[in-house]
N, C-alpha and C positions, 0 to 999 in steps of 0.2 A: 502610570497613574496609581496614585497613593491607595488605598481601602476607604477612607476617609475623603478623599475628594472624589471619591467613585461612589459612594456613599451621598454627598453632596448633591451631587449632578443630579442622582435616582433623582432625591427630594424636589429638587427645583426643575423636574420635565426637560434638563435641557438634553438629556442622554439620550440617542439614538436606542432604537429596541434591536438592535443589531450590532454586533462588534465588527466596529470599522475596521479596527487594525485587519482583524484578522479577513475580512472580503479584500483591501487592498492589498495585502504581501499574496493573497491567494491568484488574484489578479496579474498579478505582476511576475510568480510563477509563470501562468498558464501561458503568458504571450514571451516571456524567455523561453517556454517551449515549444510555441509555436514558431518562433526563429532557429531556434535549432533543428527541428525535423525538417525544416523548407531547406537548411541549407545542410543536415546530415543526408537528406533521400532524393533531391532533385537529380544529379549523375542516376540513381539505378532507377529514377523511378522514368528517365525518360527512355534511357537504354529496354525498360523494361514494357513501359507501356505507352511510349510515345510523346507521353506529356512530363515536363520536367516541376509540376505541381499534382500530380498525381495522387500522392502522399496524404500533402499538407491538405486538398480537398477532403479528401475524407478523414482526415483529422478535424478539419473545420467542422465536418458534417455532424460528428460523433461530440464535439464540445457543443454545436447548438438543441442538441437530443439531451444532454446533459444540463444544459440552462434549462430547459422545459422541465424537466423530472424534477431539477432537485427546485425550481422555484414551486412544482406540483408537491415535493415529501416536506417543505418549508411550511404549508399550509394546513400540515396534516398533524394532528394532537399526540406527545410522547405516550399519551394514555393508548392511541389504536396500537402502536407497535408492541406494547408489557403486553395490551390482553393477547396479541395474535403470538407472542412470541415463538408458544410452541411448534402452531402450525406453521411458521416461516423454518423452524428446524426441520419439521416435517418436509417441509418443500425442499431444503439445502439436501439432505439425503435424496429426495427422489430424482433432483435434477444430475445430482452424481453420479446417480447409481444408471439416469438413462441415456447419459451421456458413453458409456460404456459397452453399449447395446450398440452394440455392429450393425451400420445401414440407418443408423440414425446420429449416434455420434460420429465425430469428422476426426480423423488421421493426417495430424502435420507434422514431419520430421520425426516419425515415430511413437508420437504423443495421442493421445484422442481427448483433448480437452476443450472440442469445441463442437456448436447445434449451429446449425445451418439454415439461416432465413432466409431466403432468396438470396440479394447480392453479398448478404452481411453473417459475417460468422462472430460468434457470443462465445465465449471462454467463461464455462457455467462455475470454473474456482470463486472467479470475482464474487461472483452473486452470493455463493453456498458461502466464504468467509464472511461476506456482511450480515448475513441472513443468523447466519451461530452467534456473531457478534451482539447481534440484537436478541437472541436469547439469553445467551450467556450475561449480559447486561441486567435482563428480565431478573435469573436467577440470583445473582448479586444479589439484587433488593430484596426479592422474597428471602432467603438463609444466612442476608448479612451478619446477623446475632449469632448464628448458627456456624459459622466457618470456622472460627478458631476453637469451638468443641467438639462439636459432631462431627465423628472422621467421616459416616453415611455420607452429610451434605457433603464436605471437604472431595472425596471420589467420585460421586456421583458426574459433574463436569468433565471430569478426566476421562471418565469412559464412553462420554458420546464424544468428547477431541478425540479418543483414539477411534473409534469407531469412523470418524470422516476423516482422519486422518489415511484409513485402510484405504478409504476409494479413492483418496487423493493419490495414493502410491502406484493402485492400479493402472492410474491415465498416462503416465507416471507424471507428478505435480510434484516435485520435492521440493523445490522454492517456495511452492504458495503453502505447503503443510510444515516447511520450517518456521514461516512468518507466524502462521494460527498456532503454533507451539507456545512461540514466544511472546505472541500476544496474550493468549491465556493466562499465562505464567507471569507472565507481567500485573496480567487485571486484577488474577487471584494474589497476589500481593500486596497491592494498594488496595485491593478489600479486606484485607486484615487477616490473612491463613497467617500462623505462626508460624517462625521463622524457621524453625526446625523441619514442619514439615516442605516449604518453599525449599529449603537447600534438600531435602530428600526430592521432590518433585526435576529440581535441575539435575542431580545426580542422575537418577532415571532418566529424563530427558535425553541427556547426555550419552548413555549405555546405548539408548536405543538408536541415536543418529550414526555410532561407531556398529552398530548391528547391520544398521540398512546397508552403511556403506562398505561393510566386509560381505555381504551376499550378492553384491551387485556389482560385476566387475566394471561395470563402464562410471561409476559413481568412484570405486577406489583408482579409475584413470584419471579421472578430476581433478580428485584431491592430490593427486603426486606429480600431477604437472603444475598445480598451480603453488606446489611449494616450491619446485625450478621447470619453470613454463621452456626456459629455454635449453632443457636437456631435449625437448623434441619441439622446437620452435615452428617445422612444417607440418606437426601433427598435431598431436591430442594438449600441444601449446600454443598454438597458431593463434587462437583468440586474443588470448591475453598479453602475448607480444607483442603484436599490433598494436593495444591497446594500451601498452605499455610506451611502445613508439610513439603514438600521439600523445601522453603525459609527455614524454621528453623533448618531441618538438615546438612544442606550445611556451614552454619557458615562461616569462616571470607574463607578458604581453597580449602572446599567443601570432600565430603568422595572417592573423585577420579570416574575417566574419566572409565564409564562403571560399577561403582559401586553403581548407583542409586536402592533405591527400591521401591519410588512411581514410578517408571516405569513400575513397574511389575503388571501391572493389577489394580493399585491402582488409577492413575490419568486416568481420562478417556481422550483424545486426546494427549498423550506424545508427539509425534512426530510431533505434527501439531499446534491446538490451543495454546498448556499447554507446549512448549518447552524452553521456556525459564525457566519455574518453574525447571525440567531437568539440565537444565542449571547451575542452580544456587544451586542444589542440587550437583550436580558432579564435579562443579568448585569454587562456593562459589562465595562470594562478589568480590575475587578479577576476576572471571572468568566473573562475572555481568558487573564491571567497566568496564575490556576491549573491552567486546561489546558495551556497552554503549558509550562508546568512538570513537571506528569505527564506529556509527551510527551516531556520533555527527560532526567527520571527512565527514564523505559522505555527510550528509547534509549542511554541510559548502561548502564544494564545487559544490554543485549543486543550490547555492543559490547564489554565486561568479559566476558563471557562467550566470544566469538568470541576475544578476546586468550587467557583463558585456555586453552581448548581448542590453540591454537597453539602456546601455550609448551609443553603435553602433547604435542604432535608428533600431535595429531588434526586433520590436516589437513583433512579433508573434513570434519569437523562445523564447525573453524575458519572454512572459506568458507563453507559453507552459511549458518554464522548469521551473519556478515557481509554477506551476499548478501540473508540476507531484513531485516535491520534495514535495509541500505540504500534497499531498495524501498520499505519504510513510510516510511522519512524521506523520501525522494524523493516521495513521495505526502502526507504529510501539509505539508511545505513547497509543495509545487502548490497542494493545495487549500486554502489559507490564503491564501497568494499570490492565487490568484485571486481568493477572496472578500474579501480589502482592496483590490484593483485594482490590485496589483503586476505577475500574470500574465496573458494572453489565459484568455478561458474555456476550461475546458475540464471534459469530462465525466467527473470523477473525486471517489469518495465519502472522507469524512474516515474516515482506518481505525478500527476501534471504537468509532466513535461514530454516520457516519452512517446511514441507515434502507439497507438491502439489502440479500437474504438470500445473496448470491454474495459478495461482500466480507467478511462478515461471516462467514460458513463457510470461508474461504480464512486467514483471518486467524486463527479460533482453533485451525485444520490449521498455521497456521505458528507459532504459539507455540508446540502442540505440539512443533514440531520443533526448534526453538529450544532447550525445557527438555529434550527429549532430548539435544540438543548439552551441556549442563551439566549432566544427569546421568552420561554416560559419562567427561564429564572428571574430576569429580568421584572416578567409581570409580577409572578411571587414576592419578590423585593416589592415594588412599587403597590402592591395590594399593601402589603405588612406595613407601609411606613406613609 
């Protein structure tokens, strides 16, 4: 739709106060991911817990906690979030840092990135990136004028990213502190840092991801297998072979919807990390594009969205939703990236589709906040004209 016939509609009331595009492609995601986790985990989930819907239940459970929140944060003013901003940084820090306290944080596969509520375990990354997001957005607006002078404003962000960046290393989270890297980097961009200093910012950026990964030798195993996964195909390549095997058996078609068999115990994380690999075994290239597609629709509109909100002069809804489409696109290119062998592994779920109830709850809290971004713009418009 034209500026001009979007323009139109405002004036004559016939415009929804919600962008349709973007609830239907998001829609339309969510239940291509709900057929993929039923038919990537049913084999382990019955092997494993007796029920060959096991999974998808509590995938169901965590999409309907997610309809309730995010139609509860749709309801709530961009004005509560700028005032609270701080205190939400405030919180992202303290739930890091108590996530890391032995006997309260949880230990999986060597990781401790998760609190433990009775039957349900929380992965406190999700929370603590949307929670900086929403500050970081805050501050946008306050020092917009101020970025492309003041080197104070310009570092000041940088040093609380590196700071939650520190405890994100500690769980160790290196997927979810490459995404907030690149998200930052991104927002600080499209708010206007001068170009000189943005390519100093990625230079550094850059130095430091070659630092992490020269002191960690299981991070420098990663990256040397995933340059030739199959110099050690039953080891420290065994992911990404698999995963590579199911891109090559899926073909232009794919061998049909539940007729995968790296899912049988062959790809380690089917239904979570490695679902798209799944994916493109059971549906093939053409099953790839369509997704591809509706990520590429969603993201168009949630970037039309952050535009518009701008041109309104609502600047903090403006970076907000710029801030969190960035993170999903930064996230959904990783974990695609990795499962064709483009990226080193890393331990990040495809948003809306893959299986886990903290991704999955974070993400319909952020559309939430998204469609609030373009309902206020909306009214703004419709006040003004």
């Amino acid at each position: 739709m034209s500026t001009a016939t979007w323009a139109k509609e405002y004036k004559s009331r016939r415009i929804a106060l919600y962008d349709r595009g973007f609830v239907i492609v998001a829609i339309l995601i969510l239940i291509a991911g709900l057929v993929m986790v039923a038919s990537a985990s049913m084999i382990i989930s019955s092997e494993t817990y007796g029920s060959s819907f096991h999974y998808l239940n509590r995938q169901l459970f965590s999409l309907a906690l997610g309809l309730v929140a995010s139609a509860f944060v749709m309801r709530i003013p961009l004005s509560f979030f700028e005032k609270h901003s701080r205190l939400f940084l405030v919180l992202a820090f303290a739930l890091l840092a108590l996530v890391l306290v032995p006997g309260i944080g949880r230990a999986v596969n060597g990781s401790r990135r998760w609190l433990h509520f009775g039957p349900l375990n929380f992965q406190v990354s999700e929370l603590a990136k949307l929670l900086f997001i929403i500050y970081l957005g805050s501050y946008l607006h306050r020092f917009r004028e101020n970025l492309s002078e003041d080197r104070a404003s310009f570092i000041r962000p940088l040093i609380i990213l590196a700071a939650i960046s520190v405890l994100l290393l500690l769980e160790p989270d290196f997927g979810s502190m490459a995404v907030l890297v690149a998200t930052t980097l991104g927002l600080l961009f499209l708010a206007g840092v001068r170009l000189r200093y943005f390519i100093f910012l990625i230079g550094l950026a850059v130095l430091a991801l070659v630092g992490l990964v020269e002191v960690a030798p299981y991070r420098l195993l990663r990256l040397t297998s995933f340059l030739n996964p199959w110099a050690d195909q039953f080891g420290s390549g065994y992911q990404l072979t698999q995963s590579l095997i199911a891109f090559g058996r899926g073909g232009i078609m794919g061998v049909g919807l539940g007729e995968s068999i790296q899912k049988l115990f062959y790809l380690p994380e089917a239904h979570t990390d490695f679902l798209f690999a799944v994916l493109a075994e059971e549906l093939g290239l053409v099953g790839m594009v369509t997704v591809l597609v509706l990520y590429a629709v969603f993201f168009w509109r949630v970037f039309v969205i952050g535009r518009r909100a701008y041109l309104e002069r609502l600047y903090f809804g403006s970076f907000l939703a710029y801030g969190l489409g960035l993170w999903l696109f930064c996230q959904v290119l990783i974990n695609i990236g990795v499962n064709v062998g483009l990226l080193p592994t890393k331990g990040l779920t495809l948003p809306l589709m893959s299986y886990g109830g903290s991704s999955l709850l974070i993400n319909f809290i952020l559309m939430g906040l998204i469609l609030r971004v373009d309902h206020e713009m909306r009214i703004s418009y419709m006040g003004r004209h």
